[in-house]
C-alpha positions as CSV (number, residue, x, y, z in Angstrom):
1,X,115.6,-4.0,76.9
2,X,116.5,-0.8,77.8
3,X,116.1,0.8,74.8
4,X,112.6,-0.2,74.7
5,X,112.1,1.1,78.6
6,X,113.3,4.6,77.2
7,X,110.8,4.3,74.3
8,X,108.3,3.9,76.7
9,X,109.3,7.0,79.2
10,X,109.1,9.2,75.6
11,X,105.6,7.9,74.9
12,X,104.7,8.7,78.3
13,X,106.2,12.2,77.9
14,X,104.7,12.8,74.6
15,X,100.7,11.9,74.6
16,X,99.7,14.0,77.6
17,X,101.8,17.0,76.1
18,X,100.2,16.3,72.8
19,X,96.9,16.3,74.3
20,X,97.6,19.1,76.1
21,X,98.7,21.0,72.8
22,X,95.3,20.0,71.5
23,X,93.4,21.1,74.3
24,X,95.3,24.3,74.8
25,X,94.0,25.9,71.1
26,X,91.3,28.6,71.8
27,X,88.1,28.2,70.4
28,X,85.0,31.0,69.6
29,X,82.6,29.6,71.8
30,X,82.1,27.1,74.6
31,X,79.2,25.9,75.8
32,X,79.1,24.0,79.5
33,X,76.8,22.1,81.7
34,X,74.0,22.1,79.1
35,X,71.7,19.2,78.5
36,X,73.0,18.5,74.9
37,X,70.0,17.1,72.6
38,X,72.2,16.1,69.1
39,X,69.0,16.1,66.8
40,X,69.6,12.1,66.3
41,X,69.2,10.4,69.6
42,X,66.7,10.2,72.3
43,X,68.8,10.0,75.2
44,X,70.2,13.8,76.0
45,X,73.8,13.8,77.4
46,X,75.4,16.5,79.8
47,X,78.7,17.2,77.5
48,X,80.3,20.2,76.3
49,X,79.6,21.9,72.8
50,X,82.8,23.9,71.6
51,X,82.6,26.2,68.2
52,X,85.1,27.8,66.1
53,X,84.1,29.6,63.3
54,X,81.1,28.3,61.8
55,X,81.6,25.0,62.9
56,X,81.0,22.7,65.7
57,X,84.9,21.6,66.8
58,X,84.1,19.9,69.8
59,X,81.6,18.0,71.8
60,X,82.7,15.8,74.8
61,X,84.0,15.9,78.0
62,X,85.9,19.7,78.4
63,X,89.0,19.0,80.1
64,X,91.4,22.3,80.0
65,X,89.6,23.9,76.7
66,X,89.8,27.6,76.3
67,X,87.2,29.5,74.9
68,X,87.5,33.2,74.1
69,X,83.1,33.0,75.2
70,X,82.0,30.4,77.8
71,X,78.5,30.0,77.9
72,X,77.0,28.2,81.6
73,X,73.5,26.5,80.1
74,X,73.1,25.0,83.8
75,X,69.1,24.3,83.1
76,X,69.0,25.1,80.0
77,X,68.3,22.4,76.6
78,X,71.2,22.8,74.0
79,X,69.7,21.6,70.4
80,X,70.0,22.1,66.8
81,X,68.6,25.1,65.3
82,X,64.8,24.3,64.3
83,X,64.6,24.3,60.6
84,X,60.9,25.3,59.2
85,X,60.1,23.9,55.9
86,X,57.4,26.2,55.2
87,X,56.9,29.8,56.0
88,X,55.8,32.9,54.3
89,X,58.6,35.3,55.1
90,X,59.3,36.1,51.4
91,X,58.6,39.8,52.0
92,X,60.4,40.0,55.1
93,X,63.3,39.1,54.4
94,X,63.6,41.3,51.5
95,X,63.1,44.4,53.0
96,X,66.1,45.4,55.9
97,X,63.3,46.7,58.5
98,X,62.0,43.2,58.9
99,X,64.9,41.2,57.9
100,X,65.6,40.0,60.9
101,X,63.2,37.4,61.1
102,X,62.6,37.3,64.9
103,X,58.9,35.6,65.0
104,X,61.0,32.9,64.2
105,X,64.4,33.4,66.2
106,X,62.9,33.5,68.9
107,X,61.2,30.2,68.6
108,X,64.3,28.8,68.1
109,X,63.9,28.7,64.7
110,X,67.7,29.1,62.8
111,X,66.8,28.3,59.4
112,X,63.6,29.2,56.9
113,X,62.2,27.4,53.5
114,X,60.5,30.4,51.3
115,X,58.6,30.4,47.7
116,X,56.0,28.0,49.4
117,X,52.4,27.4,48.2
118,X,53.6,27.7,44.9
119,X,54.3,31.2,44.9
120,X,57.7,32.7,45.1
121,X,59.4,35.5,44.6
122,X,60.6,35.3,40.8
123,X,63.3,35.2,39.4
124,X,66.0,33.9,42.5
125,X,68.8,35.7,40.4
126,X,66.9,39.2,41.7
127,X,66.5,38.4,44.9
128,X,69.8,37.2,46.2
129,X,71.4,40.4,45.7
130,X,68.7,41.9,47.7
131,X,68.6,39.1,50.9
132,X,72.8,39.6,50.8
133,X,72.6,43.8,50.8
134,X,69.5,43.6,53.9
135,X,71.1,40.9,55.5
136,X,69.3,38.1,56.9
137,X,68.4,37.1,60.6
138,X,68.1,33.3,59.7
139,X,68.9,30.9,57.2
140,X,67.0,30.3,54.0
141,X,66.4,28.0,51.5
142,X,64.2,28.6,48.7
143,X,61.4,27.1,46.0
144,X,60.5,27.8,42.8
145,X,56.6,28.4,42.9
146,X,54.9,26.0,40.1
147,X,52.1,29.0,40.1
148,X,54.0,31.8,39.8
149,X,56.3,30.1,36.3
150,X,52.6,29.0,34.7
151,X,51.9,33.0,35.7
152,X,54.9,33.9,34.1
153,X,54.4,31.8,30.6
154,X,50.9,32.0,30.4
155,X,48.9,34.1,33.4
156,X,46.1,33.8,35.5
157,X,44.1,31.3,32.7
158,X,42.0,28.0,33.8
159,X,43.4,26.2,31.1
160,X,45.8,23.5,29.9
161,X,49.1,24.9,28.8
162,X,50.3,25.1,25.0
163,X,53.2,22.9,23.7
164,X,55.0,26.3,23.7
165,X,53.9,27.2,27.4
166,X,55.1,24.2,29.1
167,X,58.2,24.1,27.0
168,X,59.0,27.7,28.6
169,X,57.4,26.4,32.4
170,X,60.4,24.2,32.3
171,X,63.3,26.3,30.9
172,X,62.0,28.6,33.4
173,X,62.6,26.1,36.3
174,X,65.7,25.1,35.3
175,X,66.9,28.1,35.4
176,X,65.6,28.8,39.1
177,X,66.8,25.6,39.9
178,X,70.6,26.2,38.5
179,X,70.5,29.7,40.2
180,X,70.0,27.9,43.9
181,X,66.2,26.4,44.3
182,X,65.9,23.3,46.4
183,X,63.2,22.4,44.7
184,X,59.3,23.1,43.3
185,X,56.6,24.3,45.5
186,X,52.6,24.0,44.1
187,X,49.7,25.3,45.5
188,X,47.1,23.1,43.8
189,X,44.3,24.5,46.3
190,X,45.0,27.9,44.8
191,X,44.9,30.0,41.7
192,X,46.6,29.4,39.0
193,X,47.7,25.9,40.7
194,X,44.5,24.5,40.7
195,X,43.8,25.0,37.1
196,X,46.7,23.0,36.4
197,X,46.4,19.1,35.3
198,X,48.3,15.8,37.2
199,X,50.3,15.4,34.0
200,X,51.5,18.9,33.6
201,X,53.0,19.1,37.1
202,X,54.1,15.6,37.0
203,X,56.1,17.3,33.9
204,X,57.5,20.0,35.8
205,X,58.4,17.4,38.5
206,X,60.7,15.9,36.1
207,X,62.9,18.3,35.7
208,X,63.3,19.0,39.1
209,X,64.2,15.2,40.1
210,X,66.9,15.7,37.6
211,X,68.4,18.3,39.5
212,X,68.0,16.5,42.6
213,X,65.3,18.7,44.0
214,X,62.6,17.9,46.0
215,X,58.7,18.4,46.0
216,X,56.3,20.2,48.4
217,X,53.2,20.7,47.9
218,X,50.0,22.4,49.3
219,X,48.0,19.6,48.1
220,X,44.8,20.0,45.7
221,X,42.2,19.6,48.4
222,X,42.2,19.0,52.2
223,X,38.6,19.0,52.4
224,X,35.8,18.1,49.9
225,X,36.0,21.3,47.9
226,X,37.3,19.4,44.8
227,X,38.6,16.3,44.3
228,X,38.5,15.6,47.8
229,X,41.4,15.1,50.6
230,X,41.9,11.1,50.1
231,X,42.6,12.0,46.3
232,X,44.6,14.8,46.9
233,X,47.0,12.7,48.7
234,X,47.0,9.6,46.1
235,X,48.0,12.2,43.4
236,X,51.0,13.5,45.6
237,X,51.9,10.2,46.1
238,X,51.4,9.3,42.0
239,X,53.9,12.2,41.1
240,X,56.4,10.6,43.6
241,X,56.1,7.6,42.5
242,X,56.1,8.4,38.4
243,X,59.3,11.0,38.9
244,X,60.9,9.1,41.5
245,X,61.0,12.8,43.8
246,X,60.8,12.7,47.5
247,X,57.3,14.5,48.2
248,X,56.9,16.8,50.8
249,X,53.2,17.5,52.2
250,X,53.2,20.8,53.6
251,X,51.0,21.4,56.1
252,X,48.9,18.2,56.4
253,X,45.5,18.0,58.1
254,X,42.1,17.0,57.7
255,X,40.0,20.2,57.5
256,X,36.2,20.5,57.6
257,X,34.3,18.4,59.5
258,X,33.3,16.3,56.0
259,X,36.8,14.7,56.2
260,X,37.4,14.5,60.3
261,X,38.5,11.2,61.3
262,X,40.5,10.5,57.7
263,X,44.1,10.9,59.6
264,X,44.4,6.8,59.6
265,X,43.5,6.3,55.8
266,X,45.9,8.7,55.3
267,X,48.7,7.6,57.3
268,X,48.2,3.8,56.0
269,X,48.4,5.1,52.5
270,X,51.3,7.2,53.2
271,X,53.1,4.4,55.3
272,X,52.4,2.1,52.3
273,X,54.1,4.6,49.4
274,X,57.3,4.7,51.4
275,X,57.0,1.0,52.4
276,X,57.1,0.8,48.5
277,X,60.4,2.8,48.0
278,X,58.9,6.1,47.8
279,X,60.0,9.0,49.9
280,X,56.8,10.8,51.4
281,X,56.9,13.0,54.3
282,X,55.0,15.9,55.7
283,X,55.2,19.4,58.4
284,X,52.6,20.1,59.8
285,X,51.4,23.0,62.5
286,X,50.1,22.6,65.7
287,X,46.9,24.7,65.6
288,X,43.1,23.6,65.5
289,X,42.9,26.6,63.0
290,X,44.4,27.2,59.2
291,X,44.5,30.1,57.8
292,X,44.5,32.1,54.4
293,X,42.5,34.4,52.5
294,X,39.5,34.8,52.8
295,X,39.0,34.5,48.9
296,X,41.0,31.2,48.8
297,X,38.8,30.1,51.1
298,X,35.6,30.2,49.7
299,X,35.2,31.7,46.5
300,X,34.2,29.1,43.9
301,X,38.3,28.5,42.1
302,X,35.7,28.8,38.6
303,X,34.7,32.5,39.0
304,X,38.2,33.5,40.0
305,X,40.0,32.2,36.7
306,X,41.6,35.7,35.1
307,X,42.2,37.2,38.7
308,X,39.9,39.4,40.8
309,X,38.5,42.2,38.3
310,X,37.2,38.8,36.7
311,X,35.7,37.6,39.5
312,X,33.8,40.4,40.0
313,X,32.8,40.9,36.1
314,X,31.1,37.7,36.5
315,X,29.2,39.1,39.4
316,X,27.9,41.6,37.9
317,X,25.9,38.7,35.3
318,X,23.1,37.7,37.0
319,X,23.0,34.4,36.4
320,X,27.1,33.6,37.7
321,X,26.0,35.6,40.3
322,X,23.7,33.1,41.7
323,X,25.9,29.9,40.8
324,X,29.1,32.2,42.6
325,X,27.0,32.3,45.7
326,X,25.6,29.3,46.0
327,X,28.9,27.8,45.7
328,X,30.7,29.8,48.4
329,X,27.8,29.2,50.8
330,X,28.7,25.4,50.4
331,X,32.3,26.0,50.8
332,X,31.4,28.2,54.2
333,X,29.5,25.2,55.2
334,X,32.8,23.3,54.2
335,X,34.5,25.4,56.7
336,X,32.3,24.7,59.9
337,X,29.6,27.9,58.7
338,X,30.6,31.7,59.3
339,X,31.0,32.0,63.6
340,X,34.1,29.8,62.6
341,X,35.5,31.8,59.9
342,X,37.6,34.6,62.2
343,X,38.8,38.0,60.3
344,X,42.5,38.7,60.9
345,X,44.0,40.9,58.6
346,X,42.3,43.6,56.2
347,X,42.6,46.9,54.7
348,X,39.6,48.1,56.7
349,X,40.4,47.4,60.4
350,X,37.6,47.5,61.7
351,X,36.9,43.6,60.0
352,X,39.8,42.8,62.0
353,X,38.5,40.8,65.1
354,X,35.5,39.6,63.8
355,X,33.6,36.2,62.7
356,X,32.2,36.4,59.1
357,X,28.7,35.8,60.9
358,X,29.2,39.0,62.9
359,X,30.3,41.2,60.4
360,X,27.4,39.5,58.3
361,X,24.9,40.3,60.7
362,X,26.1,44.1,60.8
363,X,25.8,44.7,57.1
364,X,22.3,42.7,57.1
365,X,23.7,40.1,54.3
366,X,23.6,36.7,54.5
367,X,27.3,35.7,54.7
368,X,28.3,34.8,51.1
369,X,26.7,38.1,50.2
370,X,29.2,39.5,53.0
371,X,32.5,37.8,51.0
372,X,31.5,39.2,47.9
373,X,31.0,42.6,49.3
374,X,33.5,43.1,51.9
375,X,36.2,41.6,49.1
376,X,35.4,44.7,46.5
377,X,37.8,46.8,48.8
378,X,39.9,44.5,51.0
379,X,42.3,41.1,50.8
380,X,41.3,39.5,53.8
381,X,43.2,36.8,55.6
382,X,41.0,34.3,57.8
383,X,41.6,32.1,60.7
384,X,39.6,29.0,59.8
385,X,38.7,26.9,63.2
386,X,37.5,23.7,61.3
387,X,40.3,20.9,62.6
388,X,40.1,18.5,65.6
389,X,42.0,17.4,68.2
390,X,42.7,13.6,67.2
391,X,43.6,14.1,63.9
392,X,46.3,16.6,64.7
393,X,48.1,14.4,67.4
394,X,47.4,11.5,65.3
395,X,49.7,12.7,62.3
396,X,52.0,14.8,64.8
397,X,52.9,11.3,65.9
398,X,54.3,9.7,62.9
399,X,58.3,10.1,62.3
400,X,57.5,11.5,59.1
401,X,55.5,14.3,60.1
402,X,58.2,17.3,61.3
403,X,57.3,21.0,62.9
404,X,56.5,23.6,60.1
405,X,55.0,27.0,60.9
406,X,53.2,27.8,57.6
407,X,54.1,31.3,59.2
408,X,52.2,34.5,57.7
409,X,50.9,38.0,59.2
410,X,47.9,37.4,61.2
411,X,47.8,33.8,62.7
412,X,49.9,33.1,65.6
413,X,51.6,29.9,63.9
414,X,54.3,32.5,63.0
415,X,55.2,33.7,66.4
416,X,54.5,30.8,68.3
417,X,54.2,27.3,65.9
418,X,58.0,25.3,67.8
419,X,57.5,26.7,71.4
420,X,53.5,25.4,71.4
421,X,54.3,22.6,70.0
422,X,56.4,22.3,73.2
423,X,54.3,23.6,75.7
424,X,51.2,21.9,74.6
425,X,51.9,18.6,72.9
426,X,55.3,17.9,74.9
427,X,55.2,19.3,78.4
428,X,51.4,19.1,79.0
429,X,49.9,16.5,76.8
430,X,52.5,13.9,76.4
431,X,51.7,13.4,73.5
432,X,55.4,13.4,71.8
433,X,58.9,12.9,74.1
434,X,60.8,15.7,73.7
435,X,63.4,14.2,71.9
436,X,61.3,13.6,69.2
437,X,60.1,16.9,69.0
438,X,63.5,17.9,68.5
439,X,64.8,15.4,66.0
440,X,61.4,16.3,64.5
441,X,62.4,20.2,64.4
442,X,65.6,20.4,63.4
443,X,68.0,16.9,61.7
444,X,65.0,15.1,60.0
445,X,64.0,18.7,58.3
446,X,67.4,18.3,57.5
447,X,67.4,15.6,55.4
448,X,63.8,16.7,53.9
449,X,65.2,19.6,52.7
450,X,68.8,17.7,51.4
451,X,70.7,20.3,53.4
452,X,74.1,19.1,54.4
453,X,75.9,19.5,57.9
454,X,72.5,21.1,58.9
455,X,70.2,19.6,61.7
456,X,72.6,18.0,64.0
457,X,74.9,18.4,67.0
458,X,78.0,17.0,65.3
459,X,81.4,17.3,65.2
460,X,82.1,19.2,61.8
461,X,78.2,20.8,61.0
462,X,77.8,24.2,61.2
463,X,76.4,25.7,64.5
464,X,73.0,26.3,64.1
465,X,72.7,25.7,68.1
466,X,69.8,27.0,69.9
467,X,69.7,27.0,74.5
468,X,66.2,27.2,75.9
469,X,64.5,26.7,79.3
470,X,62.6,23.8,79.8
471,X,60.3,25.6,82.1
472,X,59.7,29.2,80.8
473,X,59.8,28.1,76.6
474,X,56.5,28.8,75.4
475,X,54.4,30.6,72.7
476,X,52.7,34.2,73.5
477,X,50.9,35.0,70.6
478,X,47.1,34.0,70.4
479,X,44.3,34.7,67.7
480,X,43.4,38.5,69.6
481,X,47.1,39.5,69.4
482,X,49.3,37.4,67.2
483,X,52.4,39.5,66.7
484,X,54.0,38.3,70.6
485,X,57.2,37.1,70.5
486,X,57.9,33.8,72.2
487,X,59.7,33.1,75.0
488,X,62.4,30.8,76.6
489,X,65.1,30.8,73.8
490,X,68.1,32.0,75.8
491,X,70.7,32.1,73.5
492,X,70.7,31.5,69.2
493,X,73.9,30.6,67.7
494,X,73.5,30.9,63.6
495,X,76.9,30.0,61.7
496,X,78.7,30.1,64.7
497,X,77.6,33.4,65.8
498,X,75.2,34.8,68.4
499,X,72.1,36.2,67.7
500,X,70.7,35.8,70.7
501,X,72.8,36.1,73.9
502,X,71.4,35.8,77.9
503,X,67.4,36.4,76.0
504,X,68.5,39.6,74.2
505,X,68.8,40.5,70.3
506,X,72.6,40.7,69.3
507,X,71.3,43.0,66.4
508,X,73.2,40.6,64.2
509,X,72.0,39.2,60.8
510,X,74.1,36.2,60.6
511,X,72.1,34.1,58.2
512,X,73.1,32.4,54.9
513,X,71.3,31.6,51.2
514,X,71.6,27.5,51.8
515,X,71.0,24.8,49.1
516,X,71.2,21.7,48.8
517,X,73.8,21.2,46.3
518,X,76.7,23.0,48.8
């Protein structure tokens, strides 16, 4: 008996000094009095987030910890990192200057997909070297482009591919895809994507399911300028279902007024693939306007097959001419007609501002005359105004739609795509809970993009961990000046280390090369 009553005083003695021990190793950083959204649930809870190293070590109740930072996120939303599945940043994070990739810090954003649209930089082996010597302000993950390997084995040509041709496509990916791509990226709405058959890139999608990879594409059409939208999205959903390959939609919309309304069809054939087995999601932007090039967006995909002196060859033939104009007047009608087709990046700056009518009206041409003209000398990049309201906030709804920027110079999506999502479709229209909008940002990206310990406020991920206001995070760019940084993102934690600290720039590139194999 009395040896048992002693046992007890030493187990008395021993667990609060063993706690204590526990409690008493310093961490990195603490955060405190935060409302802590994990990326998973959808109730918030008012805990304490401790990290050492790169790694989240602690999230409860803080009783004694020492911290050798202590961040006080009274008011402040503590989250996972944003993760944006489809950007254009390529360039930018290649080149130290711009390597930093605020646009997207400061919308919270912690990690970047790139090689998007099909078209990446090639090969990955080249690049790395180059993202490690710059440095990089946020995480990436990249693609292989499905246009830019057909490029590379047999150019700019609108035909089927050799037996020789596609044998190289795919030694080519395989090689991209053992040197660190998550997956394949096609741009079937562009050049040299487009010229491109079902079976070829269901080919292609082969090898990359092997590899565990995924598969985003820009689908063929989102309008009615080829096949038409409701095909384009039954052939995504046929290469997923003949490679077994989770699809990824990137950026998916109905655009033109021809296919308004088609959100439902689409989400009931969508919800019926992965109902099936298959693994179908999407990102989408929250914008009424796309954007891209000017060319890409109305020049017949026909006269362009060779590349641009082509194009213009075939101009000069009077006949092509005619058939070249009459089909990019149908494809400006496609877009909602020339006031809607806005002018926001050129060579020659004074374009920059203007509506395809208006500049069309000041060289007295009708406006396909205008394209062909005003593209001799300039690449012009376009805001295209042609989507409406009840399709966007019909597919921002479904679980499997998550937040993606489709970030490039000239449209505000890049500086502002997380924080309106916020303002607009969270805070003012209610149109999503916030917690949804953050699992929806950040963990189910995750899982999209098969990158482990990302995405989520857990013990043991990395700390990607981002603190914003609820009241002041919003988007400041617009269509007149689309180069504002956002605002409300109060501190950015990447790998465990602050890039942004109390709303300023630690001047610290703490990003990482992710896959999803490590």
């Amino acid at each position: 008996m009395l040896k048992s009553r002693s046992s007890q005083v030493w187990l008395l003695f021993i667990i609060p000094l063993f706690f204590s021990c526990k409690q008493a190793k310093e961490i990195d950083i603490l955060i405190e009095n935060g409302m802590v959204y994990n990326g998973v649930d959808s109730i918030p809870q008012m805990v304490s987030v401790g990290i050492s190293g790169d790694k989240i070590s602690f999230i409860g109740s803080n009783i004694g910890l020492k911290a050798k930072k202590v961040i006080n996120a009274k008011g402040l939303i503590v989250s996972p990192g944003f993760i944006d599945p489809h950007t254009h940043s390529d360039r930018d994070l290649i080149n130290a200057e711009t390597s930093h990739n605020q646009p997207f810090l400061w919308q919270g954003v912690t990690t970047v997909a790139l090689g998007n649209d099909g078209n990446s930089l090639y090969p990955i082996s080249k690049y790395k070297p180059i993202h490690q010597k710059v440095g990089l302000g946020t995480n990436i993950v990249m693609f292989v482009g499905h246009g830019t390997i057909r490029k590379e084995s047999m150019g700019d040509s609108d035909r089927d591919p050799t037996e020789v041709e596609m044998e190289q496509m795919k030694q080519l990916l395989q090689k991209e895809m053992d040197d660190g791509a998550i997956g394949i990226s096609t741009g079937l709405f562009y050049k040299p994507g487009s010229y491109s058959k079902t079976d070829e890139v269901i080919e292609l999608a082969k090898i990359v399911a092997r590899n565990n990879g995924i598969y985003d594409t820009h689908l063929r059409d989102e309008s009615t300028f080829s096949v038409g939208l409701i095909p384009a999205i039954k052939e995504a959903i046929e290469i997923g279902d003949k490679t077994n390959i989770p699809i990824h939609i990137s950026h998916i919309k109905c655009l033109g007024v021809d296919v308004w309304e088609e959100s439902d069809t689409i989400i009931g054939l969508i919800e019926e693939a992965n109902e099936q087995g298959l693994r179908i999601t999407a990102n989408q932007y929250p914008y009424e306007a796309s954007a891209t090039s000017l060319q890409a967006a109305v020049v017949p995909r026909w006269a362009e097959s060779g590349g641009k002196d082509s194009l213009f060859i075939r101009y000069k033939n009077s006949e092509l001419k005619e058939r070249i104009l009459k089909d990019t007047k149908n494809n400006i009608i496609r877009r909602g007609g020339a006031d809607k087709l806005l002018m926001v990046r050129a060579e020659d700056s004074t374009l920059v501002g203007n509506t395809l009518f208006e500049v069309a009206n000041l060289m007295a041409l009708s406006p396909e005359e205008t394209v062909l003209e005003v593209l001799k000398e300039n690449n012009i990049k376009v805001a295209s105004f042609n989507m409406n309201t009840s399709d966007i906030t019909n597919f921002m709804k479904q679980d499997w739609v998550v937040t993606g920027s489709d970030g490039g110079s000239g449209h505000p999506r890049k500086y502002g795509s997380f924080p309106r999502k916020y303002r607009k479709y969270v805070m003012e229209q209610k149109i999503i809970p916030l917690y949804q909008f953050i699992n929806n940002s950040s963990s189910k990206t995750a899982e999209i993009l098969q990158l482990p310990k990302r995405g989520k406020l857990i013990e043991g991920y990395f700390a990607d961990i981002i603190l914003f206001d609820s009241n002041s995070f919003t988007d400041k760019a617009d269509y007149t000046n689309a180069y504002e940084y956002s605002h409300g993102i109060k501190y950015a934690i990447i790998n465990g280390q602050l890039s942004i600290d109390n709303a300023s720039y630690t001047q610290l590139k703490n990003g990482r090369i992710l896959t999803h194999k490590k």
